[in-house]
PDB file of the backbone (N, CA, C, O) and the ligand in Angstrom, with CONECT records:
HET     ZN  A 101       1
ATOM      1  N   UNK A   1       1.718   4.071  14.755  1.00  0.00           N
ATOM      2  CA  UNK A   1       1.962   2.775  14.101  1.00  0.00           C
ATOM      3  C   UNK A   1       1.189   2.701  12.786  1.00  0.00           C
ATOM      4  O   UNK A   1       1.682   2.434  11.691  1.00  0.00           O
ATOM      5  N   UNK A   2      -0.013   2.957  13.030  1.00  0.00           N
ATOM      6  CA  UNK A   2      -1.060   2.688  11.651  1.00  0.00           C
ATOM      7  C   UNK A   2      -0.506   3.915  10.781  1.00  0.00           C
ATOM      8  O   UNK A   2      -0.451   3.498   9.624  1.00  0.00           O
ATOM      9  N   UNK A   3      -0.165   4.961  10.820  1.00  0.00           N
ATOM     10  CA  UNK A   3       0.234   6.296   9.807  1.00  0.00           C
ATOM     11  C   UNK A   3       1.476   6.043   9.669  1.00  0.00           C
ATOM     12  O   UNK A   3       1.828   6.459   8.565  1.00  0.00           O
ATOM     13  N   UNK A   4       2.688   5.369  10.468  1.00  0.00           N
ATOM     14  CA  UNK A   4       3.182   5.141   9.966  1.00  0.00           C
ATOM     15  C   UNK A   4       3.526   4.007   8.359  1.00  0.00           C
ATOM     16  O   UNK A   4       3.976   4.291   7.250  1.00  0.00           O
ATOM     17  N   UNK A   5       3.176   3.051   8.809  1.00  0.00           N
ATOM     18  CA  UNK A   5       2.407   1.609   7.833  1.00  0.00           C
ATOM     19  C   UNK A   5       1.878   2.701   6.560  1.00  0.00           C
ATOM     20  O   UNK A   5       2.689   2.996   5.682  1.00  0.00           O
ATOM     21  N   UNK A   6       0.566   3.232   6.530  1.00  0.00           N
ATOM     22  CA  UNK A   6      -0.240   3.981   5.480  1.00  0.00           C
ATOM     23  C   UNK A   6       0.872   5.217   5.141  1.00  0.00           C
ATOM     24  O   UNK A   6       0.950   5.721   4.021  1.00  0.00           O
ATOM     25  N   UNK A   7       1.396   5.468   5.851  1.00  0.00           N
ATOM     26  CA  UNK A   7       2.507   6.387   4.704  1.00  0.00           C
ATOM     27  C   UNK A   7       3.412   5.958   3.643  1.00  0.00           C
ATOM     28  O   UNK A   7       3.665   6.416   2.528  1.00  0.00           O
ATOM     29  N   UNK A   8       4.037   4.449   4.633  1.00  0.00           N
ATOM     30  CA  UNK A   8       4.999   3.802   3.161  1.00  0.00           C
ATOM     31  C   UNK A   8       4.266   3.104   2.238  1.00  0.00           C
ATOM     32  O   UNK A   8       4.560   2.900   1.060  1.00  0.00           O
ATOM     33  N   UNK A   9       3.441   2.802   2.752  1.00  0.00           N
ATOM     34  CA  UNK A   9       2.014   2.135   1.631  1.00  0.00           C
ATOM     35  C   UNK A   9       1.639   3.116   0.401  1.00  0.00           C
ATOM     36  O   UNK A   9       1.793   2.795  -0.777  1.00  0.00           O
ATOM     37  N   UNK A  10       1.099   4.422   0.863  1.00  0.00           N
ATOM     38  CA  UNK A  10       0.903   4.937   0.095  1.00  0.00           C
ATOM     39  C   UNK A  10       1.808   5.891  -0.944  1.00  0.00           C
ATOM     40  O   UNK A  10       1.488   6.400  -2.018  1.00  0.00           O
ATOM     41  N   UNK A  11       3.347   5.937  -0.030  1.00  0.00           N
ATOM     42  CA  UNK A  11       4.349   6.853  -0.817  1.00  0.00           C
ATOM     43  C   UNK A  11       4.554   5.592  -1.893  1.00  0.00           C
ATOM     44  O   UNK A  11       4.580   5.789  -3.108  1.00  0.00           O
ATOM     45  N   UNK A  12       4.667   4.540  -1.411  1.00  0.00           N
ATOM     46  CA  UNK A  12       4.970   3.262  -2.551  1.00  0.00           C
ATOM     47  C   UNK A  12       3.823   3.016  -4.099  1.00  0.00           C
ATOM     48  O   UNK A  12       4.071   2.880  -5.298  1.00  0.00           O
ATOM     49  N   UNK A  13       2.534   3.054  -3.289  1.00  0.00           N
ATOM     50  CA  UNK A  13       1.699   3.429  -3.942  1.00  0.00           C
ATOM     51  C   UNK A  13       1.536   4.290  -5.390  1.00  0.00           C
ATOM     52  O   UNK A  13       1.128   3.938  -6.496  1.00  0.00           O
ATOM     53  N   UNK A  14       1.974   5.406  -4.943  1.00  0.00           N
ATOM     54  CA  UNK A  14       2.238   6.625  -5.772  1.00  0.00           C
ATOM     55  C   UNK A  14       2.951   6.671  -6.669  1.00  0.00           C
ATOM     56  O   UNK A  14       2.758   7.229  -7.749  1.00  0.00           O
ATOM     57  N   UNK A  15       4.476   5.688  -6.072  1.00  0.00           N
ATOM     58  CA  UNK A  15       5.595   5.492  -7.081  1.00  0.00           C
ATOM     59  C   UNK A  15       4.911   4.672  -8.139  1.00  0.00           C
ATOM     60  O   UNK A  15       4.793   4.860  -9.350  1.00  0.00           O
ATOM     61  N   UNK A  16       4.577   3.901  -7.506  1.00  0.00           N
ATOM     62  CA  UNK A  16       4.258   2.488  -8.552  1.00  0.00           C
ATOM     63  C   UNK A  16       3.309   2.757  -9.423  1.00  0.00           C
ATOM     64  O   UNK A  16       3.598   2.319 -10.537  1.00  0.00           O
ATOM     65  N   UNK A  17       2.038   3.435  -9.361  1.00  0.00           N
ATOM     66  CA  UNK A  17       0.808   4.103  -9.876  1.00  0.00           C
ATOM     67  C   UNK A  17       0.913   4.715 -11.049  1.00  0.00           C
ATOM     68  O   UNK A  17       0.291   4.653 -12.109  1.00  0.00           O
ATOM     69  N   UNK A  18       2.409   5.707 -10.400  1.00  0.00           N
ATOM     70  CA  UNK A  18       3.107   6.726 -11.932  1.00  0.00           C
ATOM     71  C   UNK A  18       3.876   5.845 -12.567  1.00  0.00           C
ATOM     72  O   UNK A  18       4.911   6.465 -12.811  1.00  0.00           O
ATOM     73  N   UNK A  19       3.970   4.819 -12.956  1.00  0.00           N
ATOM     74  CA  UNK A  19       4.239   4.032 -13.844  1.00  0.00           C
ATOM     75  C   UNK A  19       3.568   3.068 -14.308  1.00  0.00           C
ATOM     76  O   UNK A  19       4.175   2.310 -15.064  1.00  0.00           O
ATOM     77  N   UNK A  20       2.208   2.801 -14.033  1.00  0.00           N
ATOM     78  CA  UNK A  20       1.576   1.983 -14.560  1.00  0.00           C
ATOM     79  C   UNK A  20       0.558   3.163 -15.617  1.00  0.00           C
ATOM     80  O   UNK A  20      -0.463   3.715 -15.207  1.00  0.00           O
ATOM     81  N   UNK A  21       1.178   3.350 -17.075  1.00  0.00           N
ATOM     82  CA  UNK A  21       0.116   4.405 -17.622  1.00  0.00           C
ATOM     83  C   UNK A  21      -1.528   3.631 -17.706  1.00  0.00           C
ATOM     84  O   UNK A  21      -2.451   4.345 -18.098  1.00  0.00           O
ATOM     85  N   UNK A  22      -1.778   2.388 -17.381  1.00  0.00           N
ATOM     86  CA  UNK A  22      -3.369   2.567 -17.323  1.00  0.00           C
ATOM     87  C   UNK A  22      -3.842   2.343 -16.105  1.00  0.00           C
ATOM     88  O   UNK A  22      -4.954   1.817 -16.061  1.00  0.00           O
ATOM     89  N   UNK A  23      -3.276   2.611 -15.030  1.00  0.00           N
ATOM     90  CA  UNK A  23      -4.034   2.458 -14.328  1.00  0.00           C
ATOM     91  C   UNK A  23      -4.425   3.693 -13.683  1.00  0.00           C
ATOM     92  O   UNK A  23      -3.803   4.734 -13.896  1.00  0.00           O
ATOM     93  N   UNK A  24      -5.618   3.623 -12.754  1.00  0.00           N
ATOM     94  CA  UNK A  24      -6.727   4.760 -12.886  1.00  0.00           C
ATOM     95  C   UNK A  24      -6.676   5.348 -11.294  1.00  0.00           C
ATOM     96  O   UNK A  24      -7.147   4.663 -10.387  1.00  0.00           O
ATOM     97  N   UNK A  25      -5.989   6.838 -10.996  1.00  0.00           N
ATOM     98  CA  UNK A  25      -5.715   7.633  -9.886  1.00  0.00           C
ATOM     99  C   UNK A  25      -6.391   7.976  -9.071  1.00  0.00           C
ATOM    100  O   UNK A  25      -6.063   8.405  -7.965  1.00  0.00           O
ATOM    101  N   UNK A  26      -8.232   7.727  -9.834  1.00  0.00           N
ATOM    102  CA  UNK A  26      -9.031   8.823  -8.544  1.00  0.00           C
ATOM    103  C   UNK A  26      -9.193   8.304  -7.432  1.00  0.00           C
ATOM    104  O   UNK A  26      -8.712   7.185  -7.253  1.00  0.00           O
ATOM    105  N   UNK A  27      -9.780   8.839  -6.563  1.00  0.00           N
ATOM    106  CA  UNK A  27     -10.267   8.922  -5.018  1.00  0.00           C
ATOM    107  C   UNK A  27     -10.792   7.262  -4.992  1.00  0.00           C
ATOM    108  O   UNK A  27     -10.293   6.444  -4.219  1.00  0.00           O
ATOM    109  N   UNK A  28     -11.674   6.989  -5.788  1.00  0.00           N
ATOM    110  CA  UNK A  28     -11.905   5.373  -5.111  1.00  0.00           C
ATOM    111  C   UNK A  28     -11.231   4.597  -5.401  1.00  0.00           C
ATOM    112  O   UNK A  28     -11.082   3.699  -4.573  1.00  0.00           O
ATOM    113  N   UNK A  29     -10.432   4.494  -6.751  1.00  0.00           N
ATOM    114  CA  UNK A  29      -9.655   3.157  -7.283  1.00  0.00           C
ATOM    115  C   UNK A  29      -8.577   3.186  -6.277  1.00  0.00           C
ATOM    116  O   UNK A  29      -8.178   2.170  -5.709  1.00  0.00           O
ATOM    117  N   UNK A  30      -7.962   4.755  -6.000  1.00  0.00           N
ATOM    118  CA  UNK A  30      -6.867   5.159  -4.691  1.00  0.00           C
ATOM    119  C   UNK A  30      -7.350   4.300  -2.973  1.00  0.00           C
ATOM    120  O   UNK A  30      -6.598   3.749  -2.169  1.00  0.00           O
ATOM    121  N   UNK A  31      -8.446   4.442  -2.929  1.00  0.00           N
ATOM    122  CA  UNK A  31      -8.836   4.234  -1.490  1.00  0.00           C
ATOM    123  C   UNK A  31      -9.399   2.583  -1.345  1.00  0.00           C
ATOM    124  O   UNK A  31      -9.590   1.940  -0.312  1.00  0.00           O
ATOM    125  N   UNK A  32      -9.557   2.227  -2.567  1.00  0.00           N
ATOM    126  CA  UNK A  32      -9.747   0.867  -2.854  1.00  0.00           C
ATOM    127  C   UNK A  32      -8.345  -0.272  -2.816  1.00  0.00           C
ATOM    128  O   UNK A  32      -8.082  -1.180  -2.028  1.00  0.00           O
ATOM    129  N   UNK A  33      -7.661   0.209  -3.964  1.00  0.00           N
ATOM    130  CA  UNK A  33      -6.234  -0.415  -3.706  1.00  0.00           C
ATOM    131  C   UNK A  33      -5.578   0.029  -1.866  1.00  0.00           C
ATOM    132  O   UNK A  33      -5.361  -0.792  -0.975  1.00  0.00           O
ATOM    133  N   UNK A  34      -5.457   1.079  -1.810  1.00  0.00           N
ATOM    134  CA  UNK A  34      -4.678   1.268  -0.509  1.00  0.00           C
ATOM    135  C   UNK A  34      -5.506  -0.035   0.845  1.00  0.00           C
ATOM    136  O   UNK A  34      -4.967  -0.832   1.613  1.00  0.00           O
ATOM    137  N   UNK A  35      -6.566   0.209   0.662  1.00  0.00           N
ATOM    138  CA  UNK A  35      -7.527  -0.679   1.797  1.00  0.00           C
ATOM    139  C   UNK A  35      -7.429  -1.993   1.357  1.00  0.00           C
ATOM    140  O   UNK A  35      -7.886  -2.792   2.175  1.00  0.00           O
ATOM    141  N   UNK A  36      -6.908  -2.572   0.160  1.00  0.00           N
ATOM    142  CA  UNK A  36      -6.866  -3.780  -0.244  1.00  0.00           C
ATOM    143  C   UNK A  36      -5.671  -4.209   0.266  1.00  0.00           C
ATOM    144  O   UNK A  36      -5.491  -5.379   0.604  1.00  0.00           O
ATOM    145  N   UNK A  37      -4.675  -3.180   0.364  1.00  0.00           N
ATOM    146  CA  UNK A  37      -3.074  -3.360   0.661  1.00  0.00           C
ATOM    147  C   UNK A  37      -2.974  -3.190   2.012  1.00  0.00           C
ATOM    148  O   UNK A  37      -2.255  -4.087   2.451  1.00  0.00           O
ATOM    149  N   UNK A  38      -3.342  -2.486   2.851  1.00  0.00           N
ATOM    150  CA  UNK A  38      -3.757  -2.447   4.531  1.00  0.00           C
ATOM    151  C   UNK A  38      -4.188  -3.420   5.260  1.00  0.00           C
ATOM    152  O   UNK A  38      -3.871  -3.523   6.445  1.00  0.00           O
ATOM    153  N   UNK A  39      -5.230  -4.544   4.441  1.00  0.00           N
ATOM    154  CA  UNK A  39      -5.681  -5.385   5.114  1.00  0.00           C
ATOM    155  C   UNK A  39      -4.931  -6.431   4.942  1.00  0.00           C
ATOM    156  O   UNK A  39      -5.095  -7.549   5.429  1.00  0.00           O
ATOM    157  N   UNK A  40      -4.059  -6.047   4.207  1.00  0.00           N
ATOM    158  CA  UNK A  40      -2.830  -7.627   3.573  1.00  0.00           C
ATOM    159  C   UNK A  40      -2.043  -7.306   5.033  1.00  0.00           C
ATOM    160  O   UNK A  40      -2.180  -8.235   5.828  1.00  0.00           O
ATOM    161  N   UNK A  41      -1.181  -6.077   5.583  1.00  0.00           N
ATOM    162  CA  UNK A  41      -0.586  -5.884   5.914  1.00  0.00           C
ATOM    163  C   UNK A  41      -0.381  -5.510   7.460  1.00  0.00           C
ATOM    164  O   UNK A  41       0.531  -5.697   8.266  1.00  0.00           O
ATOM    165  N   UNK A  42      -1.667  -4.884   7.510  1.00  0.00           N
ATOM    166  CA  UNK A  42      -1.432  -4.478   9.149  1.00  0.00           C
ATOM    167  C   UNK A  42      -1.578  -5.476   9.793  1.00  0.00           C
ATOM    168  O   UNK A  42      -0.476  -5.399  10.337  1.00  0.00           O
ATOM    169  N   UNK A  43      -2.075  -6.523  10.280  1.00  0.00           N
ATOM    170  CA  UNK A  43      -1.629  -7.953  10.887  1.00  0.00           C
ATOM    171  C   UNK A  43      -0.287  -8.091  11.300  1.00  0.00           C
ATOM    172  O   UNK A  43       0.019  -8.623  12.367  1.00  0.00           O
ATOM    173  N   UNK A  44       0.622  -7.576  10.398  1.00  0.00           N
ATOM    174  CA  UNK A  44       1.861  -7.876  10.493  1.00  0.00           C
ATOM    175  C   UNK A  44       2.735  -6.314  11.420  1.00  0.00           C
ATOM    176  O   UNK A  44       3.734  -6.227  12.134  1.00  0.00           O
ATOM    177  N   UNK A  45       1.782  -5.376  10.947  1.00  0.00           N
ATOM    178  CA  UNK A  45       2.329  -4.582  11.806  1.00  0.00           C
ATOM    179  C   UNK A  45       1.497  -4.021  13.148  1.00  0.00           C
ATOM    180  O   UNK A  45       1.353  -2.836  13.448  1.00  0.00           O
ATOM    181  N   UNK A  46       1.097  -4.935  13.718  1.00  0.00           N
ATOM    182  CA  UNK A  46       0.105  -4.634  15.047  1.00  0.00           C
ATOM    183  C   UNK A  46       1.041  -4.603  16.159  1.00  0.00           C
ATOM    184  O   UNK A  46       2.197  -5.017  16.075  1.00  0.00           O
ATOM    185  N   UNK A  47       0.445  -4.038  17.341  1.00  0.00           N
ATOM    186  CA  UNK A  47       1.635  -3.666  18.422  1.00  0.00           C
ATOM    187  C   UNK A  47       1.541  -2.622  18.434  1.00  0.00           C
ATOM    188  O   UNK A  47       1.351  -1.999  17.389  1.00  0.00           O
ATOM    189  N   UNK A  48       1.665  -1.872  19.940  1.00  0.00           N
ATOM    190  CA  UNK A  48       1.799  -0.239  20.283  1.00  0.00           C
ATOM    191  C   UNK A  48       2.683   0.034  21.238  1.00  0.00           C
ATOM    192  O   UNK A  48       2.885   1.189  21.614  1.00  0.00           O
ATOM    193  N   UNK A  49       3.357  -1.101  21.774  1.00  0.00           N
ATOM    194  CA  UNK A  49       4.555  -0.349  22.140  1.00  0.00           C
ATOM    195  C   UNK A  49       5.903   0.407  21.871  1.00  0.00           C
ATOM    196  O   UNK A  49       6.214   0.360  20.681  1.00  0.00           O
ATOM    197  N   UNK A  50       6.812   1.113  22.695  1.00  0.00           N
ATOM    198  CA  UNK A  50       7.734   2.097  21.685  1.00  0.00           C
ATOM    199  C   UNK A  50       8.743   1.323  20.950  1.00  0.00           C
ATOM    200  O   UNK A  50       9.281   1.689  19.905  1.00  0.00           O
ATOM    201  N   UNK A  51       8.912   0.460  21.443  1.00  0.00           N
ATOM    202  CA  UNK A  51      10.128  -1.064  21.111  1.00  0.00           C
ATOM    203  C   UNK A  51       9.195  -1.564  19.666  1.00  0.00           C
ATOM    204  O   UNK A  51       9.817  -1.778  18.626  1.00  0.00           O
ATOM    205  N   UNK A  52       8.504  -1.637  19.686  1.00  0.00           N
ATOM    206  CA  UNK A  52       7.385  -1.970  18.514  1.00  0.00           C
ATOM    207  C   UNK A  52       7.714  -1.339  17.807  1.00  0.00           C
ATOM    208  O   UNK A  52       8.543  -1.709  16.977  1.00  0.00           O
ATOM    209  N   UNK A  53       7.162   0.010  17.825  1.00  0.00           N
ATOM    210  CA  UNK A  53       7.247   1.179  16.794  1.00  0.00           C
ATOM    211  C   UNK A  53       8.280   1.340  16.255  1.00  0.00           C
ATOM    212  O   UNK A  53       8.249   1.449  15.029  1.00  0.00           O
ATOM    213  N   UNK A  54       9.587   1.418  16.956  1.00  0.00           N
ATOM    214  CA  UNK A  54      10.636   1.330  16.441  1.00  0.00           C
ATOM    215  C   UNK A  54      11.045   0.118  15.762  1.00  0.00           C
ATOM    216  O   UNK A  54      11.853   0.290  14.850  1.00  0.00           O
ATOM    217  N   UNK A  55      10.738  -0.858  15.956  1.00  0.00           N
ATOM    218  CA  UNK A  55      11.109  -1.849  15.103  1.00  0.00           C
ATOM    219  C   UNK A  55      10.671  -2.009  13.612  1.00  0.00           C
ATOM    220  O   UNK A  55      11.339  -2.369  12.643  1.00  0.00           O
ATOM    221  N   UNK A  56       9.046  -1.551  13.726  1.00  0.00           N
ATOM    222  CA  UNK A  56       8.658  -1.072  12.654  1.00  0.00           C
ATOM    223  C   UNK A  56       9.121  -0.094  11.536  1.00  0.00           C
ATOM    224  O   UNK A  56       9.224  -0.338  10.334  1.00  0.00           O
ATOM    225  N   UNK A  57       9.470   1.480  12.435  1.00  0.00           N
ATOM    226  CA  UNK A  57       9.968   2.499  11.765  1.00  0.00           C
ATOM    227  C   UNK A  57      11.174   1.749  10.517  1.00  0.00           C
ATOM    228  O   UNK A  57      11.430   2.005   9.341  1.00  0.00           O
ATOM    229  N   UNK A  58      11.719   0.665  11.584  1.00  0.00           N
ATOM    230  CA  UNK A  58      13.360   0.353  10.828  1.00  0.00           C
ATOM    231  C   UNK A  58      13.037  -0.898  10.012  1.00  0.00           C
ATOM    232  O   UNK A  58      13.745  -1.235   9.063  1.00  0.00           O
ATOM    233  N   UNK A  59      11.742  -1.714  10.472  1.00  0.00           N
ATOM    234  CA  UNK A  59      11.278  -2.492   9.071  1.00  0.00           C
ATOM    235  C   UNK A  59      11.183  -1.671   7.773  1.00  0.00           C
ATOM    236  O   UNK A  59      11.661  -2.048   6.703  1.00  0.00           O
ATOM    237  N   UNK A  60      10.654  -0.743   7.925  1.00  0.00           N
ATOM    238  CA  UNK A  60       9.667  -0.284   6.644  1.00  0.00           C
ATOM    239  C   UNK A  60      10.356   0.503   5.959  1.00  0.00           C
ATOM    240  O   UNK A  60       9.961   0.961   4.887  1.00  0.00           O
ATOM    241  N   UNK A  61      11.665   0.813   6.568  1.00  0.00           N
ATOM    242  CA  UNK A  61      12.924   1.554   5.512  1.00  0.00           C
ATOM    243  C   UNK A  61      13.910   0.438   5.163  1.00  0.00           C
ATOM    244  O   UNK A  61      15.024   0.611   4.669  1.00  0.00           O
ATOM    245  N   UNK A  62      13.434  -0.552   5.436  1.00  0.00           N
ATOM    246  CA  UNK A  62      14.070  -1.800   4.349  1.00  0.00           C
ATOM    247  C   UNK A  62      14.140  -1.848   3.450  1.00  0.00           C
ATOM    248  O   UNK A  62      13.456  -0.930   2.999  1.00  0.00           O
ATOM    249  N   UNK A  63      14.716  -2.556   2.447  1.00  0.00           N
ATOM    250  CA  UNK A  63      14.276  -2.097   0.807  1.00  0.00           C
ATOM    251  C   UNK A  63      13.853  -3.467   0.486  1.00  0.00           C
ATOM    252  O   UNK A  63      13.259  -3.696  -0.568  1.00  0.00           O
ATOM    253  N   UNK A  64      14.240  -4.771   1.686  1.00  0.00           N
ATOM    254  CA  UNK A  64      13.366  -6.233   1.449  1.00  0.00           C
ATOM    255  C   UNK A  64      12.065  -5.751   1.940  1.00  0.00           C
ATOM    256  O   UNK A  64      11.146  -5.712   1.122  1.00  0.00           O
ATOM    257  N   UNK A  65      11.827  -5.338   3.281  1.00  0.00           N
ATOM    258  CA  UNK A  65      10.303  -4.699   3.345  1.00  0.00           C
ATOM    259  C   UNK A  65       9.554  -3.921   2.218  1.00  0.00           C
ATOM    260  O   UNK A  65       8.452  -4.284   1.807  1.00  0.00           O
ATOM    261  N   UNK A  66      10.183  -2.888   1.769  1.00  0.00           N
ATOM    262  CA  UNK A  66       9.582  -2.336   0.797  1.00  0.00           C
ATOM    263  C   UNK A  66       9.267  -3.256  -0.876  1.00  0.00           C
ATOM    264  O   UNK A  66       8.301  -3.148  -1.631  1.00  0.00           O
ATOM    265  N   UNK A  67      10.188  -3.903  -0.968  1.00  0.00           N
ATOM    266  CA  UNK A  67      10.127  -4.574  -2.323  1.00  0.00           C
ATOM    267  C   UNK A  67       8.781  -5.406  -1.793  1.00  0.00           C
ATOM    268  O   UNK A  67       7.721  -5.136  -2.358  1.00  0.00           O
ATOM    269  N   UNK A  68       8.779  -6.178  -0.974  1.00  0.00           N
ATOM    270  CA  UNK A  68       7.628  -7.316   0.028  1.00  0.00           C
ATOM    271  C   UNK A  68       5.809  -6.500  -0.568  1.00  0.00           C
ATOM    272  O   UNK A  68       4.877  -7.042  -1.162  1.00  0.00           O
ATOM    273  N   UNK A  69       5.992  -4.825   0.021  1.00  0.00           N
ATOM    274  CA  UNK A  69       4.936  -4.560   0.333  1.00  0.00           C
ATOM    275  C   UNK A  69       4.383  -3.900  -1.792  1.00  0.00           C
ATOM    276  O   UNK A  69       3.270  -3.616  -2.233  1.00  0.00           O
ATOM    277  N   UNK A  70       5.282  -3.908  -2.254  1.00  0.00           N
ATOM    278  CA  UNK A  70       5.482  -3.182  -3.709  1.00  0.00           C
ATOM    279  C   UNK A  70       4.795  -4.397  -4.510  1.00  0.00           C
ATOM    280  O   UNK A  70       4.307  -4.252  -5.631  1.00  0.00           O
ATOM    281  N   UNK A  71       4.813  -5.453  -3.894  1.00  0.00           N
ATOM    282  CA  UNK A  71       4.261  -6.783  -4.685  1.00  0.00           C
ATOM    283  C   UNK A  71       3.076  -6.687  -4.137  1.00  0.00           C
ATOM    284  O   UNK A  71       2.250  -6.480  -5.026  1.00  0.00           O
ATOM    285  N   UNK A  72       2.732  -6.723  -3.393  1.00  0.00           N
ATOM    286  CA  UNK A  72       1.288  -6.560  -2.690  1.00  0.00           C
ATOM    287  C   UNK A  72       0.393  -5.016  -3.432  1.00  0.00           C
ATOM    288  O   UNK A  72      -0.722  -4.854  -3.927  1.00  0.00           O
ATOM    289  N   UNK A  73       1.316  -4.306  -3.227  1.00  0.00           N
ATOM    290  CA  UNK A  73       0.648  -2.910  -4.064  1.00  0.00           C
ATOM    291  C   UNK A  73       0.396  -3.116  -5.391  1.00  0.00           C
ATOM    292  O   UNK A  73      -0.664  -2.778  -5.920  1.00  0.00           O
ATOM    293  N   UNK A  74       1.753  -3.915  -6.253  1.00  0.00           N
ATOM    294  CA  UNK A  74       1.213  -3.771  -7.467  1.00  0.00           C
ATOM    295  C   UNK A  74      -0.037  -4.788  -7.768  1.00  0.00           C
ATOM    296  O   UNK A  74      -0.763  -4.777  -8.762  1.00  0.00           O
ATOM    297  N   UNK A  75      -0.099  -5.822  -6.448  1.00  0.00           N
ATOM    298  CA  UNK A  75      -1.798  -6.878  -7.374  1.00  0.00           C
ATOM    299  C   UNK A  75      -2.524  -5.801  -6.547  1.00  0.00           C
ATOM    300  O   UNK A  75      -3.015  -5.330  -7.573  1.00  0.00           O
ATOM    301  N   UNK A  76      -2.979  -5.066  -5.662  1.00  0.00           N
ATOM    302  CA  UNK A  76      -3.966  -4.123  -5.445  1.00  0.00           C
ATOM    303  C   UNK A  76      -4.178  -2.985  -6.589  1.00  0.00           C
ATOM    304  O   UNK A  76      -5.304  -2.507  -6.725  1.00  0.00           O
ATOM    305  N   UNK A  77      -3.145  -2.566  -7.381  1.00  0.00           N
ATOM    306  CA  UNK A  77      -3.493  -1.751  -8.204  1.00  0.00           C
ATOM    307  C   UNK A  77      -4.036  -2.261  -9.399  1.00  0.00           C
ATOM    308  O   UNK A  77      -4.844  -1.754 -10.177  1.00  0.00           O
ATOM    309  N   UNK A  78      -3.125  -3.977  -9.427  1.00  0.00           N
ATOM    310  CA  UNK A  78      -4.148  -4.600 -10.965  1.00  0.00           C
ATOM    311  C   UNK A  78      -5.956  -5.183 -10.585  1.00  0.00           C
ATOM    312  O   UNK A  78      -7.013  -5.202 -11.216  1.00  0.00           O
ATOM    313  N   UNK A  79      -5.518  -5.581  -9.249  1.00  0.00           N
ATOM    314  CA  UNK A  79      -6.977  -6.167  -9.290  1.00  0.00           C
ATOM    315  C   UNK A  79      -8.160  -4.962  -9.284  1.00  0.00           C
ATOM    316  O   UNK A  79      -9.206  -5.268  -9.857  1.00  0.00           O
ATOM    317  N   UNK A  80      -8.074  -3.515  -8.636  1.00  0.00           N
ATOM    318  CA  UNK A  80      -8.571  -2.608  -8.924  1.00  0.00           C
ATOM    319  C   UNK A  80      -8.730  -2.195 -10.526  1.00  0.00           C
ATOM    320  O   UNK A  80      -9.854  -2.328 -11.009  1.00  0.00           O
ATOM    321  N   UNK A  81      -7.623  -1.685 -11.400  1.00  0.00           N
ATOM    322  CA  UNK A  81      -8.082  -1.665 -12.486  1.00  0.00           C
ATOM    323  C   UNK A  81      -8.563  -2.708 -13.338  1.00  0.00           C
ATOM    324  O   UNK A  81      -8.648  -2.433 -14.534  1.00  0.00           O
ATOM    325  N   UNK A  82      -8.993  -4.198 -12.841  1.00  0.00           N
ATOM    326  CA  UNK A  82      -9.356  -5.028 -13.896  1.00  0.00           C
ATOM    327  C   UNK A  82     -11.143  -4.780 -12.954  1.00  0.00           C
ATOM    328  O   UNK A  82     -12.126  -5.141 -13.601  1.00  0.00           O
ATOM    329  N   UNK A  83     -11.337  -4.304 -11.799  1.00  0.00           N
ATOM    330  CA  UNK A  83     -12.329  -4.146 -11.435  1.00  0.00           C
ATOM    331  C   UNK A  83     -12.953  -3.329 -10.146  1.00  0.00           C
ATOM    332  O   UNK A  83     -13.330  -3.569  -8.999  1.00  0.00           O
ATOM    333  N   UNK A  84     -12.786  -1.870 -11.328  1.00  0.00           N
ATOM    334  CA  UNK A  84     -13.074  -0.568 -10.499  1.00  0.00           C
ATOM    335  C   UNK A  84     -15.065  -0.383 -10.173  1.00  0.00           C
ATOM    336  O   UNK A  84     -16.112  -0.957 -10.472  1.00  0.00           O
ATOM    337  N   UNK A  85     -14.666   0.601  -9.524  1.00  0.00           N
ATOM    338  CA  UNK A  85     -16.364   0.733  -8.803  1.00  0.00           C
ATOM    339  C   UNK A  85     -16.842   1.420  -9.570  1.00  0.00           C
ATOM    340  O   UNK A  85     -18.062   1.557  -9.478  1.00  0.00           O
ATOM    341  N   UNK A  86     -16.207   2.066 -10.528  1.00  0.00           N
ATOM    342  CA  UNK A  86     -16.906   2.803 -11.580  1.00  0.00           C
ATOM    343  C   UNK A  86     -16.557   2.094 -13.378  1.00  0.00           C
ATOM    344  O   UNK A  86     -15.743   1.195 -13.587  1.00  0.00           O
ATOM    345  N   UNK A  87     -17.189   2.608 -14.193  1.00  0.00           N
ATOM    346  CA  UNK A  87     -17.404   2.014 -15.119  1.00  0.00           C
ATOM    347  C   UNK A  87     -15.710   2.811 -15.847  1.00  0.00           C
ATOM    348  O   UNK A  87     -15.267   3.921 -15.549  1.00  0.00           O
ATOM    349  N   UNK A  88     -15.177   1.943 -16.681  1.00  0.00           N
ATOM    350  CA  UNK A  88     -13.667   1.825 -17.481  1.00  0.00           C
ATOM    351  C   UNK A  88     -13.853   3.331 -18.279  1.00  0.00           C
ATOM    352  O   UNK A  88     -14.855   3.658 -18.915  1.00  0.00           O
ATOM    353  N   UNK A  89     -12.671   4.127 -18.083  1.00  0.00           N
ATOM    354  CA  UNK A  89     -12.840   5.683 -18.620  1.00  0.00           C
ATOM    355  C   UNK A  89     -12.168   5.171 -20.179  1.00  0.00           C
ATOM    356  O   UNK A  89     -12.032   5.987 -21.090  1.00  0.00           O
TER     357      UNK A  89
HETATM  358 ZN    ZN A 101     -10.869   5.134 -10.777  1.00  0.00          ZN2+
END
């Protein structure tokens, strides 16, 4: 359930990232936004049964799910680059 969730998070992530030319790829601004976007989200995808999972699997290849979670990614990627843990390259 949770790798599933953090995979479309982060394949979305990635898309969206390579198009924002300033915003900033490494390891923390990455692990910062993603954990900013996880905690928006897994609430919504909690549950471990197989009826669960599957319901999930077929949420998250939505393209209303995905557009949903792409808005959430893109303020995790702005609020990170307006205030990363490291100092502005
Ligand atoms: Zn960074």
């Amino acid at each position: 359930m949770k790798n599933l969730l953090e995979d479309t998070v982060v394949g979305i992530y990635l898309d969206l990232v390579a198009k924002m030319p300033g915003a900033c790829t490494c390891a923390s601004c990455k692990e910062d936004a993603l954990a900013y976007v996880l905690n928006k989200t897994r609430p919504r995808y909690s549950g471990g049964t197989d009826t669960g999972m599957a319901l999930i699997a077929l949420d998250l290849q939505k393209d209303q799910t995905r557009a949903q979670l792409a808005v959430i990614v893109l303020d995790a990627i702005q609020r990170v680059a307006a205030n990363p843990r490291h100092p502005a390259h």
